[in-house]
N, C-alpha and C positions, 0 to 999 in steps of 0.2 A: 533765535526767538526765545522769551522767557516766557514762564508761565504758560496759564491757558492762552493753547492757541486759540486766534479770533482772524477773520478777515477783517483786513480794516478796511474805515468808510470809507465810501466810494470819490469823496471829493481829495483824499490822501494820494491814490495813485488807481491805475488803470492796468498796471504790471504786476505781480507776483514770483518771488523766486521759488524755482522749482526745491529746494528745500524747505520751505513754509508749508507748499503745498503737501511734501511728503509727509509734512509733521500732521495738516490736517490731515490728510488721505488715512491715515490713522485711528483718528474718533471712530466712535461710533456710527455706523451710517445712517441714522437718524438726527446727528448733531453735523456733521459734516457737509462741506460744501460739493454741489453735483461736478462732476467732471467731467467734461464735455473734449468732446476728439472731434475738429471739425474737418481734418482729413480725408481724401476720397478713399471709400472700402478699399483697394488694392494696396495704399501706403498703411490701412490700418489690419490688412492680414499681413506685415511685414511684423510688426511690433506696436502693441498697446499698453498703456495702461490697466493695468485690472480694475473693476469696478468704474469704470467710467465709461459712459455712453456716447455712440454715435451718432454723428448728424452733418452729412459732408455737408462743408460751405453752401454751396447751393440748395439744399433744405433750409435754410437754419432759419428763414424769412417765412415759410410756411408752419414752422413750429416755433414761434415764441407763444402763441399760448402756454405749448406745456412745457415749454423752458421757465416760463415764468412761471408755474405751478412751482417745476422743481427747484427753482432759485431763493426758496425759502431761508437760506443758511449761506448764502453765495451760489455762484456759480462761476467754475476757473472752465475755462478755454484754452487746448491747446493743440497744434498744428504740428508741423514739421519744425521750424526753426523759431515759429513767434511772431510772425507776420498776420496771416491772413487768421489768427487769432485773435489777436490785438484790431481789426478789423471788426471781425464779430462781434468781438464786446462793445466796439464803439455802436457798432450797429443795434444792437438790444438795449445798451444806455438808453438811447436815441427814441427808442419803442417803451421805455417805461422799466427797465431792468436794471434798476441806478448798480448793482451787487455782483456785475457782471464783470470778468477780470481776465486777460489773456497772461500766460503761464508765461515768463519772460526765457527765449531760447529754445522752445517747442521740447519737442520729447527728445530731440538730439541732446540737448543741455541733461536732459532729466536721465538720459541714457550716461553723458559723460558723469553727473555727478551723483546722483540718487540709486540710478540699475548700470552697473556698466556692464553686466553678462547681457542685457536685452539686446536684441539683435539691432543693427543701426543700417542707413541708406542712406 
């Protein structure tokens, strides 16, 4: 990616490579996009993300309110492999959250190429 990073618009793509995202996850957290773990607690007391917030799949329908609060900047999603991420973004699309993105490869990817010390399953 050159220059400022940016998410781009939502009619581009619905995927994100977990290197774009590590260049946002970077900004400032005030400019950067929210990052969202929709894993169940047990896969995210294995290995997370720092600074990124929880909300297993099955909340994620009772909390687009304040998803959509925090979707100011984007909002990336990501799961175990990239599935039921890529999922939830369709699902928030869908509800009004055009900026909504699942992280391409889940945190396995982001583990092989971004953290390879984080712990993996």
């Amino acid at each position: 990616m050159s220059g400022e990073p940016h998410v781009p618009a939502a009619d581009e793509t619905m995927e994100l490579l977990p290197a774009d995202v590590a260049q946002w996850h970077q900004l400032p957290a005030d400019q950067r996009p929210c990052l969202l773990d929709c894993r169940e607690p047990e896969e995210v007391e294995i290995c997370r993300i720092l600074g990124s917030i929880c909300i297993p799949m099955a909340d994620i329908a009772a909390a687009v309110g304040q998803l959509r609060d925090l979707s100011q900047h984007g909002l990336v999603i990501y799961c175990h492999h990239g599935m039921r991420s890529l999922h939830a973004a369709r699902y928030l699309r869908e509800r009004g959250i055009e900026n909504a993105f699942s992280m391409t490869g889940g945190i396995e990817l982001w583990a092989r190429q971004i953290d390879p010390g984080m712990k993996r399953y």
